[in-house]
C-alpha positions as a printed Julia matrix, in Angstrom:
66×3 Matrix{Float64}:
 104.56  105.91  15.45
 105.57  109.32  13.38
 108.42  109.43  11.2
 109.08  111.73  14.33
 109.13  109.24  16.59
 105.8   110.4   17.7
 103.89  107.36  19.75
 100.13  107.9   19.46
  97.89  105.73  21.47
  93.94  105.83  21.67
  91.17  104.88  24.44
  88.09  104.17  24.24
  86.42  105.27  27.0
  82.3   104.83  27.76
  80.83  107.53  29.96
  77.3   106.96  31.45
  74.28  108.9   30.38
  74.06  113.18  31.47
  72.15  113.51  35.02
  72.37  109.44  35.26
  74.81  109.02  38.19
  74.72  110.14  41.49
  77.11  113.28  43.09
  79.36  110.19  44.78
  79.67  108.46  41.28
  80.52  111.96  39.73
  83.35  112.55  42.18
  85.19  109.44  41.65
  84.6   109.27  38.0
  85.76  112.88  38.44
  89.08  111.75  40.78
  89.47  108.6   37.97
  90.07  111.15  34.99
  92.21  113.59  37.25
  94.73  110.98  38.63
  94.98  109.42  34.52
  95.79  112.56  33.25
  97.96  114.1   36.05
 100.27  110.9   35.9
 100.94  111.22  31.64
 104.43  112.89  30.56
 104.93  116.34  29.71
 103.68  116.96  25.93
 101.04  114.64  26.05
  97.84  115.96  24.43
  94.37  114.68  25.82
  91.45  114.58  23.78
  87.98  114.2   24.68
  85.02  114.04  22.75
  81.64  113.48  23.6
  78.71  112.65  21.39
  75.21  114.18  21.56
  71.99  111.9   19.61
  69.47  114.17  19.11
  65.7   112.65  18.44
  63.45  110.58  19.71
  64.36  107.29  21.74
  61.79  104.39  21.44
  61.88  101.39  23.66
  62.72   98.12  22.51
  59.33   96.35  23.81
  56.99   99.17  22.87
  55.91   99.64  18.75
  56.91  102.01  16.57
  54.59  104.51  15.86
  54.81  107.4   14.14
């Protein structure tokens, strides 16, 4: 809380991978966000950031080579 009177409150909220989910997942995660956001109070600002790992992934069984 701000001197204000300000309330801040934070989510943590895990998306699944790009191109991972099919069109029916999409939707409702799609509806999910939509209906959170439409029922906040006036003012309210929603962030969203998303975080891009560029490089290359290795499995856990396979070695590392380089």
């Amino acid at each position: 809380m701000s001197k204000d009177a300000d309330i801040t409150v934070a989510f943590r909220v895990e998306l699944p991978e790009l191109f991972t989910v099919t069109s029916t997942e999409y939707e409702a995660m799609h509806s999910a966000w939509h209906k959170a956001i439409k029922v906040l109070p006036n003012y309210s600002i929603v962030h969203k950031q998303g975080l891009v790992h560029q490089g290359r992934t290795i499995k856990e069984s396979s070695p590392m080579v380089d």
